[in-house]
Phi, psi and omega in degrees: 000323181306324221275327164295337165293325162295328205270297152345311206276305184300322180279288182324320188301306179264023138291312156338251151040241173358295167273021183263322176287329172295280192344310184277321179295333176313278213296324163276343167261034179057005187284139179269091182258332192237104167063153232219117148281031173255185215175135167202177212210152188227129174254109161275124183211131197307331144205142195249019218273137190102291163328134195223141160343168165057358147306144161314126171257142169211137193256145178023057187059334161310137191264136188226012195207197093229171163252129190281337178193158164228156177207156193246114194305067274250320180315297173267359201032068189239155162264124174243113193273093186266118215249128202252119176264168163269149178301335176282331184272121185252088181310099195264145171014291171258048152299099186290144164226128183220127130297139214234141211225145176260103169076216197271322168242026169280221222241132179295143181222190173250117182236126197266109159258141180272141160314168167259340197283153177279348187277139176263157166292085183247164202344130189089357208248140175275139143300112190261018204184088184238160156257104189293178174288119202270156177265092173309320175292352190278309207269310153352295163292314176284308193306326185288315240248345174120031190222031149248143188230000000 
């Protein structure tokens, strides 16, 4: 009788476990099962080097977002980026969406500056007005070689 009460007390002890590990793989790896509180506008921009899914959107350093996926736009040949936003936050018409590097060599984000229009973006809906990323190494190479003035 003890030894089915040790066996009983262990198998409750690692379902317990078990569900303490899903949970945390839920909550940290950002997966969504009941339902999806986002949205999302799709952005283009001429370069994105650097940039990764699961980066950060941010509105006035608050983080209100990520990007959900990036792809190359075969037509214009643009990276067209698609950004999953939160339902409260409401994206007006003329919204800049730029990349932005978090200090001098850090991890690329998004940064969403708002407009003046009163028209919203909906769900599904583009960002006309992107910055791409400066290339540091670029601006580098013209400053050695002269062909900045």
């Amino acid at each position: 009788m003890k030894r089915v009460t040790l066996e009983a007390a262990v198998g409750l002890f690692m379902l317990i476990g078990l569900i303490c590990v899903g949970y945390l793989t839920i909550k940290l790896g950002k997966i969504e099962l009941l339902g999806d509180d986002h949205y999302k506008v799709v952005a283009k921009f001429y370069s994105v080097s650097g940039l990764k899914p699961g980066a950060s959107v941010e509105v006035a350093g608050v983080e209100v977002g990520q990007v959900d996926s990036i792809i190359l736009d075969k037509e214009k040949f643009m990276a067209k980026v698609l950004l999953k936003i939160q339902n409260g936050v409401e994206l007006s018409e003329d919204v800049i969406a730029s990349v932005k590097t978090a200090g001098l060599i850090g991890d690329k984000f998004i940064k969403l500056s708002p407009g003046g229009s009163d028209d919203i973006i909906p769900p599904g809906g583009e960002i006309f007005e992107t910055e791409s990323s400066l290339d540091i190494e670029e601006l580098v190479g013209k400053y050695v070689f002269g062909g900045v003035e």
